[in-house]
N, C-alpha and C positions, 0 to 999 in steps of 0.2 A: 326642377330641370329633368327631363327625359333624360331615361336610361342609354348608352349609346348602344347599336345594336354591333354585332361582331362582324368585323372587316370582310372578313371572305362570304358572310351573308348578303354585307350591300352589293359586293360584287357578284355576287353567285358563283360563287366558285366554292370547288372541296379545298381541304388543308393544304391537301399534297396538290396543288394545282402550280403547275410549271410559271414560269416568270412569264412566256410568251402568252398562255390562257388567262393571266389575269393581265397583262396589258388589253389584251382581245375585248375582255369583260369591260373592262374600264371604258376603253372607246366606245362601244357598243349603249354605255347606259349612259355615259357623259355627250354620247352625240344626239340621244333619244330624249333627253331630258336639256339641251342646250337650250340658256334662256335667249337666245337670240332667237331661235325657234317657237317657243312661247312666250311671249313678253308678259308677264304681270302675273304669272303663275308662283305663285308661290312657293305649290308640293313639288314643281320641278327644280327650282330652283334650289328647292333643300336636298333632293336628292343627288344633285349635279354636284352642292357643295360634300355630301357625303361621300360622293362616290373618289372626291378628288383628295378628300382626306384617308378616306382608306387605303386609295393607290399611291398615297404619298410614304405610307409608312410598309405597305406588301411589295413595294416595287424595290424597296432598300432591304439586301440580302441583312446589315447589320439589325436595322430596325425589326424585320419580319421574327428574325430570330428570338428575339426581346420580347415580342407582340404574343410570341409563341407562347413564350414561357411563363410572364407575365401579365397578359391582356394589354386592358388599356392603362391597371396601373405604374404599367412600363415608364407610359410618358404624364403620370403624374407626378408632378414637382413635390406634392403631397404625400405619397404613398411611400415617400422615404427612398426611390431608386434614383431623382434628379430627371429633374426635363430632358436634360441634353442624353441623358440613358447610364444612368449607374456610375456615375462620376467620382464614387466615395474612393476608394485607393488608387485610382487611377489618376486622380486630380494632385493626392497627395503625394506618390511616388510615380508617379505617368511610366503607364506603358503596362498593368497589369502585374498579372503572377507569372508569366512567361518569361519577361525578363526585370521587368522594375525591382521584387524586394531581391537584386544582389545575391543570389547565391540557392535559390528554390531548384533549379534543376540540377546544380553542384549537389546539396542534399540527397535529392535522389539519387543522387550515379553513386553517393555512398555509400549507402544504407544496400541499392543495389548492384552495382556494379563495385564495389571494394575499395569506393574512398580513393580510386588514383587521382581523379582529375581536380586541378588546382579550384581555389574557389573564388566566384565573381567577387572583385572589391566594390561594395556597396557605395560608394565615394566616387566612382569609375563615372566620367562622363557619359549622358544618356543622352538619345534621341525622345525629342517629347513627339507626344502623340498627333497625330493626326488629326484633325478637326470636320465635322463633315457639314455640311447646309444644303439649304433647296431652295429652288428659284423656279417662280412657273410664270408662263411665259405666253404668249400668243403664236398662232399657228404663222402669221404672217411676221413674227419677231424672230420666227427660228430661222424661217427662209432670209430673210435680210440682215439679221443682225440686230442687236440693238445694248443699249445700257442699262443695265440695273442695279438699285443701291441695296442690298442685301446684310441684315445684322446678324454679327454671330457673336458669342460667346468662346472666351479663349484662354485659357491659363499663362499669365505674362508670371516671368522674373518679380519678385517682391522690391517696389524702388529702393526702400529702404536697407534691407538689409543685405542685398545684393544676390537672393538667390540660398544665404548661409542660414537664414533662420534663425539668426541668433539678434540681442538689440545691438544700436551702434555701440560698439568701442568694447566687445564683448566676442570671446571665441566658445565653441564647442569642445568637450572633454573628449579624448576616445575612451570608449566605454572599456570600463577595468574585466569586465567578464568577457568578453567575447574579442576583445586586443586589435577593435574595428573592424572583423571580417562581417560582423551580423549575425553569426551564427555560434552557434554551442554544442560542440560534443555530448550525447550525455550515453552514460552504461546503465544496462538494467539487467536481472537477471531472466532468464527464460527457459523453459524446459530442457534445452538444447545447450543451455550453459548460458555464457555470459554473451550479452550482441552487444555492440555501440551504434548511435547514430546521428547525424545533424540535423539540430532544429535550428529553428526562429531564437535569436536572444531576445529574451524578453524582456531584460535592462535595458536598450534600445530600441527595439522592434525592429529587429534588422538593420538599422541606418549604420551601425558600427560608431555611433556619438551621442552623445546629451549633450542637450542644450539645458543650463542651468537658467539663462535669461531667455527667453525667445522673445522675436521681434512680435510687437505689439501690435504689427501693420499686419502680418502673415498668421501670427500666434504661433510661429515655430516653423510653418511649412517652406518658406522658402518661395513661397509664389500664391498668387492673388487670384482671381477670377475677373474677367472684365469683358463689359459689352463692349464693339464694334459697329461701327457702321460704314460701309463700304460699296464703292461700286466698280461692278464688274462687269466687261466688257464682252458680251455674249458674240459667239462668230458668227457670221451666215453661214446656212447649210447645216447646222447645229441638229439633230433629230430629239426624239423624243429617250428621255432614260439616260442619254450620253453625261459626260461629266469633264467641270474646268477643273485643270488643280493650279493651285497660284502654291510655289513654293514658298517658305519659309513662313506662312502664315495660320498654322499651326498650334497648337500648344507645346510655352515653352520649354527648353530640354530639362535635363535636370544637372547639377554639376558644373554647369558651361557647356553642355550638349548642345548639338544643333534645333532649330524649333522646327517642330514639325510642319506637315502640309494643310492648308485647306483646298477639301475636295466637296464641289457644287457639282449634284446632280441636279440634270436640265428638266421639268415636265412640261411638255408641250399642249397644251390646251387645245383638244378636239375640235376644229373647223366645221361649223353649219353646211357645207356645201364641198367641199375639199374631201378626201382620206389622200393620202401619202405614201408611199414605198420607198425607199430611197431618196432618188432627187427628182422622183418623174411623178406627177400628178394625175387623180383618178377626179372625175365627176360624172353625173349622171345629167342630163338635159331633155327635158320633156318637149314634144312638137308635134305640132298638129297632123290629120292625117293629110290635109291637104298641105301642106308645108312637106312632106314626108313625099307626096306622089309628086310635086308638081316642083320640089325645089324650094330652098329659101336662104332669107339672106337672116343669119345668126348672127343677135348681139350678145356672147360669152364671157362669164365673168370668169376672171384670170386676178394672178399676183398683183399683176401691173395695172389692174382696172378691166372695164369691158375694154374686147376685141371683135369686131366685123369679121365675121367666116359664111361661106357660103357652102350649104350643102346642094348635091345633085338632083338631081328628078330621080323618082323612084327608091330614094334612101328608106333600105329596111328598119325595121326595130330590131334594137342591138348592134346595129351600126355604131363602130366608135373609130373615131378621127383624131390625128395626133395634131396638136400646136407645138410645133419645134420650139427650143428655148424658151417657154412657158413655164418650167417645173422650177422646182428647187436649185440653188447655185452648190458646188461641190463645197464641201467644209472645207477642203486643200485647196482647192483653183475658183475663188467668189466668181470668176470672168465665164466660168464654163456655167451651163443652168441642164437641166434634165428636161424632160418635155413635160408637155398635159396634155391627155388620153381623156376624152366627151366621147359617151357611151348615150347615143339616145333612145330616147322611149317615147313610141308613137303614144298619144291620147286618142282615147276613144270618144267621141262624141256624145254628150248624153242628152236627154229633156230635147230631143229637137221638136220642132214644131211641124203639124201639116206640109207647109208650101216644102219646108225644109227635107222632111220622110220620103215625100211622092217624086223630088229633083235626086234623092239620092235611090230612089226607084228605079228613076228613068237612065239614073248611069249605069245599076245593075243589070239592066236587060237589053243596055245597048254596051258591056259587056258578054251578056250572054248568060249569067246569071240569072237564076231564081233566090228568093230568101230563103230557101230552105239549105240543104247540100249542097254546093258546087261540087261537083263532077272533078275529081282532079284537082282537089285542093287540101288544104290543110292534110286534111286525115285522110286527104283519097290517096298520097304516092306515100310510097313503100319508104321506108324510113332509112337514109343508108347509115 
């Protein structure tokens, strides 16, 4: 299997490159390499899938961070960190070193701040964490809406033992060294004399309890790991990057805590023909020169399929025409839409033939034109 190469490479971009300059990047190579654009190509299509895999993990500020520090064996299941992204204490006490092991910033305000402040009770009901996932999506799913069934991964309550980690019909001890706070005063001497401080109890590892029997379903933890599979209800209007949060769907607390959220971030899939800005819509439409001078009646593709538009006589290049209600619907008001903005670009004729050269002759000189210079054109007026 081929090496993969590094995220901010397929994109081009430097490390330090803003969230807007690698969204930028991402469009730019996933619109140039879209297999709707070349159909049977292969190298584009693997490039369109790389480029959609490295914006999926640079576009996520948690992810990017990980990516940082780790590479790619961030998101290997193998490398010993967990797919879902370094799951090992967080899974077992949720929520980290911030607040999970019960009494980590109590420790500190002792050792520095003089031991006033009371200490977390490790038993204290917790908020479980957060849960995140991604959902990618088509350019015409975002403007209308649509359903997707999306699996996640989520730390539930243990059935069995309810949460306590212990087997049925079996209690937890509070730990005799540390009198269930977690934690342990210890004295040592130092140049300065005697210091004291709080650590970790190591007869419990913080929890403030032993488990003598642990539940044979959790092996002590008090909660499980389990797939998901679900669907979610994407809104119209929805852009690219934006995120659903479905409460309570989360991993769960710890304690009898509340469970946390899951948060879906949306990636919207680069449109062949389309770019986007808010709700109002960009494209570009090529027309002949004789369509250009003489008028024409335009079949535009749009959200809602083609639309009949007719341009004027005399429509310059870089002409662009608005279709009202055409764009994107508001994510707040589906009934309101934003418009599309057709930018055209005349074609230049090429390969013509004799009869065709000498008739496009005969209009240049009953213009007034020669084929060399015109007098008073392009580069003859003064540039305001």
């Amino acid at each position: 299997m081929a090496e993969k190469r590094d995220y901010y490479e397929v994109l081009g971009v430097q490390k330090d490159a803003s969230a807007e300059e690698i969204k930028k990047a991402y469009r730019k190579i996933t619109k140039e390499n879209h297999p709707d654009l070349h159909p049977g190509d292969k190298a584009c299509e693997e490039r369109f899938k790389e480029a959609n895999e490295a914006y999926e993990v640079l576009s996520d500020e948690e992810k990017r961070k990980k990516y940082d520090q780790f590479g790619h064996a961030a998101f290997d299941p193998n490398a010993g960190y967990g797919a879902g992204g370094f799951g090992g204490f967080e899974d077992i006490f949720g929520g980290g070193f911030g607040g999970g092991f019960g009494g980590f910033g109590d420790i500190f305000s002792s050792i520095f701040g003089g031991g006033g402040a009371a200490r977390q009770n490790p038993n204290a009901p917790r908020r479980g964490d957060n849960v995140r996932a991604q959902v990618n999506i088509s350019f015409e799913e975002a403007a209308f809406g649509c359903e997707k069934e999306i699996i996640t991964q989520r730390i539930e309550q243990c059935p069995d033992c309810k949460g306590s980690g212990c087997a049925p019909g079996t209690t937890a001890e509070v730990c005799p060294d540390c009198k269930g706070s977690g934690s342990v005063r210890t004295t040592q001497r130092t140049p300065f004399g005697m210091a004291q401080s709080m650590g970790l109890c190591q007869k419990c590892r913080g929890t403030g309890k032993i488990i003598h029997q642990p539940c044979k379903t959790c092996r002590g933890l008090g909660s499980i790991r389990r797939q998901h599979k679900m669907t979610v209800k994407i809104p119209a209007g929805i852009d690219d990057g934006q995120s659903i949060s479905r409460a309570g769907y989360g991993n769960a607390g710890i304690n009898g805590g509340p469970a946390g959220d899951l948060l879906i971030s949306v990636i919207v899939r680069p449109h062949a023909i389309f770019e986007r800005e808010g709700t109002n819509i960009y494209m570009e439409q090529e027309i002949s020169f004789t369509q250009a001078t003489l008028g024409a009646e335009l079949e535009l593709p749009t959200l809602d399929g083609k639309v009949k538009y007719t341009i004027p006589e005399g429509t310059q290049p870089g002409t662009t025409f608005r279709l009202r209600g055409k764009g994107v619907p508001y994510l707040r008001s589906p009934s309101t839409r934003g418009d599309q903005f057709v930018t055209v670009k005349v074609g230049v004729p090429r390969n013509l033939n004799a009869t065709q050269k000498e008739k496009l002759r005969e209009y240049a000189a009953s213009m007034g034109e020669s084929e060399g210079a015109r007098s008073g054109g392009l580069f003859g007026k003064k540039r305001k």
